[in-house]
PAKOL-813367 format. One record per residue (C-alpha): residue in three letters; x, y, z. Coordinates in steps of 0.5 Angstrom, whole numbers, padded with zeros to 4 digits, always signed. Each point is the difference from the previous one (the first is absolute). Example, Ala and Ser with C-alpha at 12.3 -4.5 7.8 and 13.67 -1.06 7.14 Angstrom:
PAKOL-813367
Ala+0025-0009+0016
Ser+0002+0007-0002
end
This chain:
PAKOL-813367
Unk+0466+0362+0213
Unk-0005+0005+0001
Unk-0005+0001+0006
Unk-0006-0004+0001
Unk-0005+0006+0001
Unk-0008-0001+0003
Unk-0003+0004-0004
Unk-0008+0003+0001
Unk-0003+0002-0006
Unk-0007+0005+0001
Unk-0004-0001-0007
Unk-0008+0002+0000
Unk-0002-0005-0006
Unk+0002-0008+0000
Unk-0002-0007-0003
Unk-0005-0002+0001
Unk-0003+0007+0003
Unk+0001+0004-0006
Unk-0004+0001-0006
Unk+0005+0000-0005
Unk+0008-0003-0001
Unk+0002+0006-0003
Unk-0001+0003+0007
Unk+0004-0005+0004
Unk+0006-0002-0005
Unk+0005+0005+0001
Unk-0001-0002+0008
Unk+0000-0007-0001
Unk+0006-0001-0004
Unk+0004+0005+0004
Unk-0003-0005+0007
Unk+0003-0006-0004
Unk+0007+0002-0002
Unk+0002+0004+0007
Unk-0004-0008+0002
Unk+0007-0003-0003
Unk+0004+0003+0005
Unk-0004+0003+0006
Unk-0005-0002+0005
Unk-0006+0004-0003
Unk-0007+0002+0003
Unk-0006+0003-0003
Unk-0006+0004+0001
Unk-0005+0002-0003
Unk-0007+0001-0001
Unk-0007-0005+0001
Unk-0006+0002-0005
Unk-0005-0002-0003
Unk+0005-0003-0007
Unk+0002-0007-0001
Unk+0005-0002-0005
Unk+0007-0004+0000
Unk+0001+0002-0008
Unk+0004-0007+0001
Unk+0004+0003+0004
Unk+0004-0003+0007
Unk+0001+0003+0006
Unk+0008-0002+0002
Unk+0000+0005+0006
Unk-0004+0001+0006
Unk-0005+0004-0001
Unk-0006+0004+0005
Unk-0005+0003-0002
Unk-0004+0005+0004
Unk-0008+0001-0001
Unk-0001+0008-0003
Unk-0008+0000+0002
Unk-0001+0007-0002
Unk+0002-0002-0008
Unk-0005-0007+0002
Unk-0005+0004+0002
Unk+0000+0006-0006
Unk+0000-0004-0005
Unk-0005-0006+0002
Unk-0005+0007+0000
Unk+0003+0003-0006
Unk-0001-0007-0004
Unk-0008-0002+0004
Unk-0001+0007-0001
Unk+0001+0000-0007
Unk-0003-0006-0002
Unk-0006+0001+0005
Unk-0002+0007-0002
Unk+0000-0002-0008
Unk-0005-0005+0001
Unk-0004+0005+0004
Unk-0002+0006-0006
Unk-0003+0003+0006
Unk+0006+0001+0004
Unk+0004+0003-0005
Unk+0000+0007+0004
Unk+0004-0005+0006
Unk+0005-0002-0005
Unk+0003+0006-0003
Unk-0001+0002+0007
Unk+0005-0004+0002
Unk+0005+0001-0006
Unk+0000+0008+0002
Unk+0001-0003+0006
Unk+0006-0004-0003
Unk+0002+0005-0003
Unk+0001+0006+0005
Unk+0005-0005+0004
Unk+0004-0002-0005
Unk+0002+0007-0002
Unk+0000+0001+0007
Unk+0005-0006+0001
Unk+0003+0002-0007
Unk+0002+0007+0004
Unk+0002-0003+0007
Unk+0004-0006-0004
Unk+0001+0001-0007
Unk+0000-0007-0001
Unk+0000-0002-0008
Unk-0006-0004+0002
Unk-0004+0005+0003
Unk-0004-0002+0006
Unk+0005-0006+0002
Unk+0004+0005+0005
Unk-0005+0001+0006
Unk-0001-0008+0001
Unk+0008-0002-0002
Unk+0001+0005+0005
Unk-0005-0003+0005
Unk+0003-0007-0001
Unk+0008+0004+0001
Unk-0003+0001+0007
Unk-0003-0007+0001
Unk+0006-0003-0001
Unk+0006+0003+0004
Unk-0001-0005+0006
Unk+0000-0006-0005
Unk+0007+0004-0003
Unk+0002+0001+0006
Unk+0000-0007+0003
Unk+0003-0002-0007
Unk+0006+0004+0001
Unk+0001-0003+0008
Unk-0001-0007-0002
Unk+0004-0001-0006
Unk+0006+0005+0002
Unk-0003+0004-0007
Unk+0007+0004-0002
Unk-0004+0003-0006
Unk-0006+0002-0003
Unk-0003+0001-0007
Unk-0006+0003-0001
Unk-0004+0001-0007
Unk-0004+0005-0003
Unk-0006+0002-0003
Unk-0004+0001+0004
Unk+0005+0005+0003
Unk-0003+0001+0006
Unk+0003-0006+0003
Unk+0006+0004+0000
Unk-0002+0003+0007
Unk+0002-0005+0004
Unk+0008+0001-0002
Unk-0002+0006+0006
Unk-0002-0005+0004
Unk+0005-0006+0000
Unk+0006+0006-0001
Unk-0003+0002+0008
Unk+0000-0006+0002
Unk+0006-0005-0004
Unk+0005+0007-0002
Unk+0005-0005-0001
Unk-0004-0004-0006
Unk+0001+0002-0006
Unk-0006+0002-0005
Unk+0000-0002-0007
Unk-0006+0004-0004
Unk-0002-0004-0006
Unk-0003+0004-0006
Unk-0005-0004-0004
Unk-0002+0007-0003
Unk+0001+0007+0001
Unk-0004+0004+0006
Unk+0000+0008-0001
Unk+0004-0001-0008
Unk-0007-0001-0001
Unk-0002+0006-0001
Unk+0006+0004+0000
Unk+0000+0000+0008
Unk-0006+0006+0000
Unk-0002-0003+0007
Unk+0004+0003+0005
Unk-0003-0004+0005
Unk+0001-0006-0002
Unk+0007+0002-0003
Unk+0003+0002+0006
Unk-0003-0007+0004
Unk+0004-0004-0006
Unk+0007+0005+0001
Unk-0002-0002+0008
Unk+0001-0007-0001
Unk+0006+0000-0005
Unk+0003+0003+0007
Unk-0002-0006+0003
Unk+0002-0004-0005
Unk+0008-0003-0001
Unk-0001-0004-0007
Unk-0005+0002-0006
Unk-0001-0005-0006
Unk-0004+0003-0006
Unk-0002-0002-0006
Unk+0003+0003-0005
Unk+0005+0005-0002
Unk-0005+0006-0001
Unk-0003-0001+0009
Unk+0008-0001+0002
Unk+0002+0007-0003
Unk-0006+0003+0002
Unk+0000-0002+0007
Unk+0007+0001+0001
Unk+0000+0007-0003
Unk-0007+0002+0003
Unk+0002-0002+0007
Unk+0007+0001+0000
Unk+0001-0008+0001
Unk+0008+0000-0001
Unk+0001+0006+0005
Unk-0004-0004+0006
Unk+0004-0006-0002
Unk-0005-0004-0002
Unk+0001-0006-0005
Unk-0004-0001-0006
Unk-0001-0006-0006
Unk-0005+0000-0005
Unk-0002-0008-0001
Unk-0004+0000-0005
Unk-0006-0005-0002
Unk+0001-0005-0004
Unk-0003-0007-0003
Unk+0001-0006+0004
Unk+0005-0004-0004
Unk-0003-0006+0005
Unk-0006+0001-0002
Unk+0002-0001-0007
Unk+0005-0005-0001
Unk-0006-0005-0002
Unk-0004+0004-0005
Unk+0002-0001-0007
Unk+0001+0005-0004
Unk-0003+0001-0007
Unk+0003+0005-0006
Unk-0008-0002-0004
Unk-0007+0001+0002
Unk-0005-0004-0003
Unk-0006+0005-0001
Unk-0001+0003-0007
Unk-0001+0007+0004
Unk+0005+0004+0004
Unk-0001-0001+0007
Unk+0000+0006+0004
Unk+0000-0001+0008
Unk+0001+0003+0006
Unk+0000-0004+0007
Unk-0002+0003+0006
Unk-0005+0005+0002
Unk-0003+0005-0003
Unk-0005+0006+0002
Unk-0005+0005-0005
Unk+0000+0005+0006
Unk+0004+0008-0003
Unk+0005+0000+0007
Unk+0002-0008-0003
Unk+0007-0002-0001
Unk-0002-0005-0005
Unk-0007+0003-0004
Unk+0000-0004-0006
Unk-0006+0005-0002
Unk+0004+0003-0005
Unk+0004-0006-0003
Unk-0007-0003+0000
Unk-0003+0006-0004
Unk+0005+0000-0005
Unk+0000-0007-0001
Unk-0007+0001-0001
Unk+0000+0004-0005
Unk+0006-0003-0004
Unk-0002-0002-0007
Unk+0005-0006+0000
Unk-0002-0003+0007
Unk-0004-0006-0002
Unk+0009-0002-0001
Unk+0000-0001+0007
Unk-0002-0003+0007
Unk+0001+0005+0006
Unk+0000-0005+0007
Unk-0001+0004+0007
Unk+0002-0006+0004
Unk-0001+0001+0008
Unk-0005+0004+0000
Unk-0007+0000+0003
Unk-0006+0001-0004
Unk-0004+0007+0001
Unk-0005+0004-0004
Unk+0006+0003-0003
Unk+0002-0007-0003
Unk-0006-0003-0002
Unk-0001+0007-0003
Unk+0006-0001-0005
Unk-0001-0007-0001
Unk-0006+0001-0002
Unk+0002+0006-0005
Unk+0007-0004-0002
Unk-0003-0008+0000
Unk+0005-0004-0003
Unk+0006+0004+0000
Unk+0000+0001+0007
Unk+0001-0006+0007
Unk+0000+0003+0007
Unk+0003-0006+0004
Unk+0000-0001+0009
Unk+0005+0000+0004
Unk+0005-0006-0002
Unk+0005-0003+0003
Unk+0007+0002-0001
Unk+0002-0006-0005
Unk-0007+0001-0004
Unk+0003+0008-0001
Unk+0006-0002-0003
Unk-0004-0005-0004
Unk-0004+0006-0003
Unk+0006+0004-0001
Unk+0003-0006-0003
Unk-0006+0000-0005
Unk+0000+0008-0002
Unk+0004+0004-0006
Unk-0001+0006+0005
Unk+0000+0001+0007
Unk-0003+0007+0002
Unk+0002+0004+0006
Unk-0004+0007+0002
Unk+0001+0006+0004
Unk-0004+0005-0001
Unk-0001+0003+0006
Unk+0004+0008-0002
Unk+0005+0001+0006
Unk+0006+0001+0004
Unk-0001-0008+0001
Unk+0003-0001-0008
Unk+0007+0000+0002
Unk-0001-0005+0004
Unk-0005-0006-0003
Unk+0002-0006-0003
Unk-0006-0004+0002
Unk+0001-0006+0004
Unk-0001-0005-0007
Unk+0004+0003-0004
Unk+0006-0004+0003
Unk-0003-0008-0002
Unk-0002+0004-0008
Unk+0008+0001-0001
Unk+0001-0007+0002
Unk-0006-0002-0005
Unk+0004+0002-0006
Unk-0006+0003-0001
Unk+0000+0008-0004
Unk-0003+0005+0005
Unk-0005+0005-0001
Unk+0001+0006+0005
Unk-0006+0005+0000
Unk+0002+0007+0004
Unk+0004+0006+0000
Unk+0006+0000-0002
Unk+0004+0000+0006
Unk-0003-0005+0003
Unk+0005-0005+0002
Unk-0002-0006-0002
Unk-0001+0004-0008
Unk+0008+0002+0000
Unk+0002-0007+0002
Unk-0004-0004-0006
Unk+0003+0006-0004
Unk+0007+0000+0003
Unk+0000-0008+0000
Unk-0002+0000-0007
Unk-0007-0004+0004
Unk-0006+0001-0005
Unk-0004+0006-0001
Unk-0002+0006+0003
Unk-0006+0006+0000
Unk-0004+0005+0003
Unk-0006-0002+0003
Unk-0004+0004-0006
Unk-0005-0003-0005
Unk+0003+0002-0006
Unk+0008-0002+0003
Unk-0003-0006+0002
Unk-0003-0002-0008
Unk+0007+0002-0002
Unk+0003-0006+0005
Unk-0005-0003-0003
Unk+0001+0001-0008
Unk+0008-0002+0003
Unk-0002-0006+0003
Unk-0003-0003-0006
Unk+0005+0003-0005
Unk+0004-0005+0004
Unk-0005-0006+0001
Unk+0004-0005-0004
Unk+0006+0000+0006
Unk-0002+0003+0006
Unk+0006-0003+0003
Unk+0005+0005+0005
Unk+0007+0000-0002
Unk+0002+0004+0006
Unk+0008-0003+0002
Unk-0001+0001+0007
Unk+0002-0004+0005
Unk-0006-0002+0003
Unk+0002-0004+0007
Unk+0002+0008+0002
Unk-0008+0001+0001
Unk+0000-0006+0005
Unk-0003+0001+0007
Unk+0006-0005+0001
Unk+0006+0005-0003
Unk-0002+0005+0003
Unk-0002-0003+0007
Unk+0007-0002+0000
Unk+0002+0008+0002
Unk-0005-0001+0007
Unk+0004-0005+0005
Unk+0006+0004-0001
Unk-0003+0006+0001
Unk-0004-0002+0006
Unk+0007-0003+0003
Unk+0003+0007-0001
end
């Protein structure tokens, strides 16, 4: 019979205080299958989100105010909206953005977090919490404690609990990698990740490509360190009540991609280019490109001005509806356009929820990133550069293909799922 543990996980984003599902559902999962088994607790950060994307919280959970974010993004917001309404204030405006830009390569420099400007104000809250984590391990007998990033700035308090709790074990959760981002050029925030991996007993990645890099690059096996990859997935849960269709009803190809977007050059997910191409193909009057997820922006109603018809931008839905619209498309598109070190490791957090759907996936980027060589290794769909010519080519083969768009890949899909892989984790915390 295994031992039951009492268990701390430390994450900065959860329902309902996270702008998004994407960012929580690794955690989330992770909480509720170690709740089968152990007595589970959890902080995370209050902020100025709400949302419970239709989802229960079965574990006890504290949630721990972060005034600093509060406060910047309430001024950045009515800054914002209230200098625009005012031309003549237009010099305070791009005052405050130089501003916000001067900090984030400053943090960007102090944290090297993926997002940059959230490791000052993680960092900050890291600090807050420690006498709440403290009394939660005193009172709760706490034997182990799990803590999420990004933000990897929250790694700090491993320093902090090791001091005071040497004989706790500490599990590292990477959602993302830190320093692999960009190829480990910051040596400051380099050696602070090699700091803590000391500290640290057990390490889960979310891939093979950050396990093998993480045990090569700080010699994780010669300092007895334990590392698994538990890779993301679909929730088969989520799922079980969506009937899946082989057929969509519109006359037009249907090509979506849920979740998030962003025009600006440094984005991971620009569609510019693929807009761009699509803009310029002489047969697009053949399809409907949906974005769904996203908010509407200059940069949005421009395109739907340029596009008309041929092109829906949708809010935020929930869980269930993006499966619906999954359910509706012929094509569902994944982009990484953003050329770095990153590649290697991308698989977005959609990615999973399209191989359920059946559906034939469309992968724009380099061809190392990760999520192209598995739609190729998987026989999963289509992949192309993020160039306009390379995606009319896409294009052309897509509508070559338009009377059986239907993905004949063999695979056993139920291995994508967040529980099979989950299924790893309680042994592997028990180790």
């Amino acid at each position: 019979m295994n031992k039951i543990n009492n268990i701390l996980i430390i994450t900065y984003n959860m329902i309902p205080y996270s702008p998004n599902w994407g960012g929580c559902q690794r955690v989330y999962y992770f909480a509720k299958e170690l709740s089968k088994t152990n007595n589970v607790f959890m902080i995370s950060a209050k902020k100025n989100y709400y949302g419970d994307f239709g989802q229960e919280i079965p574990f006890e959970i504290y949630y721990i105010e972060n005034y600093i974010e509060t406060f910047y993004r309430e001024k950045k917001t009515n800054s914002y909206f209230h200098y625009n309404k005012n031309k003549g204030r237009k010099l305070i405006e791009k005052l405050l953005n130089s501003l916000g830009n001067i900090y984030k390569k400053i943090d960007k420099f102090l944290f090297n977090e993926p997002n940059p400007g959230i490791g000052f104000i993680a960092f900050i809250w890291t600090r807050k919490i420690k006498n709440k984590v403290f009394q939660i391990i005193e009172q709760n007998n706490i034997n182990k404690v799990l803590i999420s990033g990004p933000p990897f700035s929250i790694f700090h308090i491993v320093k902090i609990i090791k001091k005071r709790f040497p004989n706790i074990e500490i599990i590292l959760d990477y959602r993302d990698p830190w320093n692999f981002w960009n190829n480990l050029n910051n040596k400051i925030t380099t050696n602070r990740e090699k700091k803590y991996l000391r500290f640290t007993d057990k390490i889960i990645s979310p891939n093979e490509n950050l396990t093998k890099d993480l045990n090569d690059s700080f010699s994780l096996s010669s300092l007895r360190k334990k590392i698994i990859t538990i890779r993301n997935g679909y929730s088969e849960e989520s799922w079980k009540n969506i009937k899946i269709n082989k057929e969509t009803s519109n006359d037009k190809i249907i090509i979506s991609h849920i979740g998030s977007i962003g025009f600006k050059d440094s984005g991971y997910r620009n569609p510019t280019e693929f807009l761009k191409a699509f803009y310029n193909y002489e047969k697009n009057y053949e399809f409907l490109i949906r974005f769904i997820g996203v908010d509407r922006d200059k940069y949005t109603n421009s395109y739907k001005k340029l596009l008309g018809e041929k092109i829906e931008f949708i809010e935020r839905v929930d869980q269930q509806k993006s499966f619906e619209y999954m359910l509706q498309s012929d094509i569902l598109l994944l982009l990484h356009t953003e050329k770095s070190n990153a590649n290697k490791y991308v698989y977005t957090g959609k990615f999973f929820d399209y191989i359920r759907s059946g559906r034939i996936i469309l992968g724009i980027g380099d061809d190392n990133v990760l999520f192209n060589k598995m739609i190729k290794k998987y026989d999963l769909g289509f992949t192309t550069r993020n160039e306009k010519e390379e995606i009319k080519k896409a294009l052309d083969l897509i509508l070559k293909h338009k009377n059986r768009l239907i993905r004949n890949s063999d695979i056993d899909i139920y291995k994508f799922s967040r529980e099979y892989q989950n299924n790893k984790l309680i042994p592997f915390i028990n180790k």
